[in-house]
N, C-alpha and C positions, 0 to 999 in steps of 0.2 A: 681170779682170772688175771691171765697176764694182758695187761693193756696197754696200748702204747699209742702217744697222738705226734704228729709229722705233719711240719706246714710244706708244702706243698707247692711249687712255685715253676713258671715256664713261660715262654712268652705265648701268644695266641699259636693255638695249631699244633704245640707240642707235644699233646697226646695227655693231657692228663687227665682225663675220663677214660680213656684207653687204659692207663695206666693202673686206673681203679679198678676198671672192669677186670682186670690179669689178678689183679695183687686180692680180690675178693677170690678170685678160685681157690684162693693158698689158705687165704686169712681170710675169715668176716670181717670186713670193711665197711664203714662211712666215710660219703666223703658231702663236707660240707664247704661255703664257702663266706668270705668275709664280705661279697658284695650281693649276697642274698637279700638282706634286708634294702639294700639300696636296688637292685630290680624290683623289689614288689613298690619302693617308690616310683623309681621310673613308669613301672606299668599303669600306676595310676594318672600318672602324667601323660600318659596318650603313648608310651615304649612298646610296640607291638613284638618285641621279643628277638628280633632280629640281630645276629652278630657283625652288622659290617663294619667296616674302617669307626666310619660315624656313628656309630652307636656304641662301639667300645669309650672311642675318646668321651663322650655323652659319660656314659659311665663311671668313668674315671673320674671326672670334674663332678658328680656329682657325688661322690664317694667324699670326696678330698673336703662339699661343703656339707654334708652330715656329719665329717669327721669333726669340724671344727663348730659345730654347733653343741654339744657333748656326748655320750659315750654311746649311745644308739646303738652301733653296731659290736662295741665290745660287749653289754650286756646280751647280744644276740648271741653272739659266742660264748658267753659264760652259761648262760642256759641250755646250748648245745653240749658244751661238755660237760657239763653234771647230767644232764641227757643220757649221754655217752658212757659215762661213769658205772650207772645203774644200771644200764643196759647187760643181761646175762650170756649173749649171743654174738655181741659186738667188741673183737678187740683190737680193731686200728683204725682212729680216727684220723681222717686227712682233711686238714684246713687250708681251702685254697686263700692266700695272704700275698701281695704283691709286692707293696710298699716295704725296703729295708727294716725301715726303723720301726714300722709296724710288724713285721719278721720277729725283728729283736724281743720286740715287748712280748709278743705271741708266746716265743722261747722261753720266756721267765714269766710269765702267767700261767701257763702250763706244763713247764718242765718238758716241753715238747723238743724234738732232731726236727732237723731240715731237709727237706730233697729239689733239685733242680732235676726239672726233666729236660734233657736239649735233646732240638733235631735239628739237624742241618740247614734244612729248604721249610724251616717252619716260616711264620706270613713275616712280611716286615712290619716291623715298630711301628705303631698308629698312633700309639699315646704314650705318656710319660711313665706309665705304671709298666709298661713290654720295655721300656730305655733302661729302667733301674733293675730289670733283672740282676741282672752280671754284676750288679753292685752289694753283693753279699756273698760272706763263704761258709757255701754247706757244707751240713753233716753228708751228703748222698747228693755224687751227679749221676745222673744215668743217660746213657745216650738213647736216644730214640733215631736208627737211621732210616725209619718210614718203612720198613721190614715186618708185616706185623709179626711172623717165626723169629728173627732173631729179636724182638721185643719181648715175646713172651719168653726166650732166656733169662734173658736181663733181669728180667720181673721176679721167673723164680728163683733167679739168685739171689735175690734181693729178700724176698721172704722168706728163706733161707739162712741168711743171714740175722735175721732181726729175732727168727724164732730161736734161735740160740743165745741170745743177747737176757742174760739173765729170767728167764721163759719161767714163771711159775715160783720164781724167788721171792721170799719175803725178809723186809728188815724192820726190827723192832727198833725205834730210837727213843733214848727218855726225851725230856725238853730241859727241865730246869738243869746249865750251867752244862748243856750240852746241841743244843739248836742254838739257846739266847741264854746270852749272861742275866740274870737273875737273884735279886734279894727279896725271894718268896713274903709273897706272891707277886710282888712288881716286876715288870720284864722291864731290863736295863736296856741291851744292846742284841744283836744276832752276834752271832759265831759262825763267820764267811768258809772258814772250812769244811762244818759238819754240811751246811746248808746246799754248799756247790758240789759235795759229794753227793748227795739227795736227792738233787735234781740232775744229775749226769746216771745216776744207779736209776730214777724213775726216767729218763729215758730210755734204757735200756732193757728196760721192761720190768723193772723189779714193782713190786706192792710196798708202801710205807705205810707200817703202823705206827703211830704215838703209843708209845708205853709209857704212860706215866702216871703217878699218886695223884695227880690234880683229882678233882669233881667238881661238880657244877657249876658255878662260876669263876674261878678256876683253870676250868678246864675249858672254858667258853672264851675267854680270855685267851687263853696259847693260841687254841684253836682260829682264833681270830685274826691273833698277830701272825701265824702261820700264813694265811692266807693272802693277807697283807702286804708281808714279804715273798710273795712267791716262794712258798718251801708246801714242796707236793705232799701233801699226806693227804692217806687214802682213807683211814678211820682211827677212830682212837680208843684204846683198850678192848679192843674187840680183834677174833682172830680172823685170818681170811675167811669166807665161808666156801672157797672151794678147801681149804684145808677140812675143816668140820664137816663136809662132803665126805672126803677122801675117808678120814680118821673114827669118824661115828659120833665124835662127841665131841662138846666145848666145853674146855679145859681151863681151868681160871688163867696156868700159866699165857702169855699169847707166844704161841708157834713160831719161830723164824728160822730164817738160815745165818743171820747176822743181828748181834746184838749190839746195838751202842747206845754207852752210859760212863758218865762220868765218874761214877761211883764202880764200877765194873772193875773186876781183879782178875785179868787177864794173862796172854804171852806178853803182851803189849805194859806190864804193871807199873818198872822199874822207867816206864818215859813218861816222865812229867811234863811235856811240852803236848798239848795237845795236837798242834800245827801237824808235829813231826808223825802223830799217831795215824791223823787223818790221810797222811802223803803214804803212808803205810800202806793203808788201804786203797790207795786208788792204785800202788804195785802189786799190791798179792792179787787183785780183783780185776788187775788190766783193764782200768778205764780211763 
């Protein structure tokens, strides 16, 4: 299944339930958020649920000290999107995420795009996390001019767009000496060009398979360092199983639309510079 996650970002009022509620007519959508775990704090703390001036800013400052206490709330989100992952029903997940630099991380823990929702006459600024909007540049601005007809345009251009965006594609990638430099079995270093290709193609909606000879520890090992570095792969030596859906049966070969491998004898054969092979790809592929 093509799946794609999108943080999600607007200041108070901007419509981004609105926004979900449109973009779920087109697409099965979730939409979850990074200061969930910090409301069911609050509510224990006597937070009767309410959104006004003072309770966002409440929010915010207590967001800011879970943060700094440790990972609390990223492991809330790491179990929402393996969640998400498994889910057969569900394919766009939206992370509402405030904070830039928490944006950024979100971006490369997930291989996730960005969307700014803006409206004109949305509330004023009440705390520091509605100030630092404006302080990041998305993948996706959308205006909301409080029309809900001409929002729901907008919406389904928008889903329209992304359902084109590599929809159903799969890439097989080996690992050794093609994700990370490698003197089997020890992983040396990453390889920033296959990696940032990776995670721009799985934003985009593509599936990553690992193709590769490893097994079990091994393959536990890549798989690990994978994660580690933020490089999206979706499963390893296993084929889609909307493909094996589609096709009746699993194939030893694994199924893709794109094969990348260091060892691979291609158009591409006679360029020994990987750098130049991978810039290749982001031209023929338009990303």
């Amino acid at each position: 299944m093509n799946k794609q996650i999108f943080i999600l970002n607007g200041t108070a009022g901007a419509g981004k339930d609105t926004f979900t509620d449109l973009l779920n007519e087109h697409i099965p959508t979730k939409h979850i958020s990074s200061i969930t775990p910090v409301k069911q704090a609050a509510q224990s703390l006597g937070w009767n649920g309410n959104k006004t001036d003072e309770a966002r800013k409440f929010l915010c400052e207590l967001k800011k000290f879970v943060n700094s206490q440790g990972d609390y709330i990223w492991n809330y989100l790491d179990k929402q999107v393996e969640e998400f992952k498994k889910d057969d029903k569900t394919r766009v997940l939206l992370i509402d995420i405030r904070e830039p630099d928490e944006i950024e991380k979100a971006v490369k823990r997930y291989g996730a795009k960005t969307i700014l929702i803006e409206r004109l006459l949305s509330a004023p600024v009440s705390n520091s996390a509605d100030a630092n909007v404006y302080k990041y540049e998305y993948d996706y601005q959308l205006q909301n001019y409080g029309s809900l007809d001409e929002f729901k345009l907008i919406v389904e251009d928008f889903a329209e767009q992304i359902n084109q965006q590599w929809a159903g594609k799969v890439i097989a990638v080996d690992f050794d000496d093609t994700i990370a430099k490698t003197v089997y079995p020890r992983i040396i270093s990453p390889i920033p060009e296959t990696i940032d290709f990776l995670r721009k193609a799985k934003a985009k909606g593509a599936e990553i398979i690992l193709n590769t000879c490893r097994e079990g520890k091994e393959l536990k090992d890549a798989l690990d360092w994978c994660k580690e570095n933020n490089v999206p792969i979706d499963r390893a030596n296993e084929n889609s199983p909307e493909r094996v859906k589609i096709w009746g049966n699993d194939c030893r070969k694994i199924g893709a639309d794109l094969y990348i491998d260091d060892k691979a004898c291609s158009l591409w054969h006679d360029r020994r510079d990987w750098a130049d092979l991978i810039a290749s790809l982001f031209e023929v592929l338009d990303f």
